[in-house]
C-alpha positions as CSV (number, residue, x, y, z in Angstrom):
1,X,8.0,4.6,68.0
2,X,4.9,3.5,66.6
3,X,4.5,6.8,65.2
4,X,7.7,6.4,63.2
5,X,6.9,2.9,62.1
6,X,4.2,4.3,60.5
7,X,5.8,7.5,59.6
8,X,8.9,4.9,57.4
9,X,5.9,2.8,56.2
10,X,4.1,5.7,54.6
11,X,8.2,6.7,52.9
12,X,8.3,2.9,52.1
13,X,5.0,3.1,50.3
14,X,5.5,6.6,48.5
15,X,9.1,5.2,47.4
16,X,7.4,2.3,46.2
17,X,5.0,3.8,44.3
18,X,7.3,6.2,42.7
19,X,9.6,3.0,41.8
20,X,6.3,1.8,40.6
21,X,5.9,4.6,38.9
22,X,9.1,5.1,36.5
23,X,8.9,1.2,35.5
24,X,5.6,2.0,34.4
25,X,6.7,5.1,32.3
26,X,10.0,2.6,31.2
27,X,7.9,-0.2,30.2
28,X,5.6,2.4,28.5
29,X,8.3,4.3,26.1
30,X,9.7,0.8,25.8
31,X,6.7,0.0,24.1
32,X,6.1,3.0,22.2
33,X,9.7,2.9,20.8
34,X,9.1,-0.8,20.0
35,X,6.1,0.2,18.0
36,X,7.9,3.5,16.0
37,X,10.1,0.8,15.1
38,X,7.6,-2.0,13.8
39,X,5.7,0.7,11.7
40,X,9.4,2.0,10.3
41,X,10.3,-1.7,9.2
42,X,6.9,-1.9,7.7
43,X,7.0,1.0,6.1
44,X,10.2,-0.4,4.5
45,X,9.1,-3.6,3.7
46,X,6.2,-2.1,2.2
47,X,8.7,0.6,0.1
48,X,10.4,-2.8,-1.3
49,X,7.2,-4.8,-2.3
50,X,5.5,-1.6,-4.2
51,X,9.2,-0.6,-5.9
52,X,8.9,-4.2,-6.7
53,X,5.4,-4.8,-8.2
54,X,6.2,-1.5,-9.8
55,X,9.9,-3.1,-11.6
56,X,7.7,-6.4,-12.7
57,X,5.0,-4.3,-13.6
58,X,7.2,-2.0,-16.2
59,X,8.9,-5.5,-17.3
60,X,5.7,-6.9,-18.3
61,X,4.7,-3.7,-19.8
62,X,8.2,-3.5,-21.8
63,X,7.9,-6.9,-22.7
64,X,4.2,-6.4,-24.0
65,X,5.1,-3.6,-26.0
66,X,7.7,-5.0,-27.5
67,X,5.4,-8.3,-28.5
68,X,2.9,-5.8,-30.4
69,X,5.4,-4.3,-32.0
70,X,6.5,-7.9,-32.9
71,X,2.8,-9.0,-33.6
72,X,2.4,-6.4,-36.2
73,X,5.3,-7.1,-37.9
74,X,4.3,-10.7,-38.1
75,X,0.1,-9.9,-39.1
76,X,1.6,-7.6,-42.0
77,X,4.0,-10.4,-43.4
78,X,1.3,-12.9,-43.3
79,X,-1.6,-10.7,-44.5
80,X,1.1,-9.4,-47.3
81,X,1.4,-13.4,-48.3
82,X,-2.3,-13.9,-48.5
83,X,-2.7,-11.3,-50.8
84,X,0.3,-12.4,-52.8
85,X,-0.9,-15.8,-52.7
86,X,-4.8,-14.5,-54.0
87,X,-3.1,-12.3,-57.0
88,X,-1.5,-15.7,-57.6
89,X,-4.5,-17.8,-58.0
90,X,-6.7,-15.0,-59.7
91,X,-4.0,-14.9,-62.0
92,X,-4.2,-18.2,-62.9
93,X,-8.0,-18.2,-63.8
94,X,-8.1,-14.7,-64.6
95,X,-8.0,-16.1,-68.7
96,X,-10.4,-18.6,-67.9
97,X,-12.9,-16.3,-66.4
98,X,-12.4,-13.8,-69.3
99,X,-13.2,-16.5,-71.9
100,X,-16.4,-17.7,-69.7
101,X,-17.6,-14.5,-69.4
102,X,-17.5,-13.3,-73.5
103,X,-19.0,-16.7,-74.1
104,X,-22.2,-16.0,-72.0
105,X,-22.0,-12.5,-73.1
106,X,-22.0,-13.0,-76.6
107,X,-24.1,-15.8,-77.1
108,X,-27.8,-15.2,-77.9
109,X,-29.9,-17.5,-77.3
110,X,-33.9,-17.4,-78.9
């Protein structure tokens, strides 16, 4: 009897461990799913926020180029008044200046 006892102890054990055993390897692919699946989401998320960045980042370039395009038109019209506005003035003198400058030319002095 005593030999069986020991005999169903040493079944009892073995069963035990082998129970043991498969929650182990259970808990273990539990895990390692659990894992494949955090890094897929991530992966994901991550996929969204750099097609993001990327849209704002062709938005603000668009937007950008667009402005210079803008900005030159605006630099020429103001530059093209300047000059309009110096032709203007010069004009205005331009008599004046002649005259001053014959006088000094042609008058000799001893």
């Amino acid at each position: 009897m005593e030999v069986n006892r020991g005999q169903g102890g040493i079944q009892q054990l073995l069963a035990a461990e082998q129970e043991a055993q498969h929650i182990v390897n259970a808990a273990r692919n539990a895990k390692m799913a659990r894992l494949k699946q955090a890094k897929e989401e991530a992966e994901k998320e991550i996929a969204e926020y750099r097609a993001q960045v990327e849209k704002e980042f062709q938005r603000k370039l668009a937007e950008s180029s667009g402005d210079s395009g803008a900005n030159v038109k605006r630099l020429e019209q103001e530059t093209e008044a300047k000059i309009h506005h110096l032709k203007k003035e010069a004009a205005k003198i331009s008599d004046d200046v002649v005259k001053m400058l014959l006088k000094h030319v042609t008058t000799v002095k001893n």
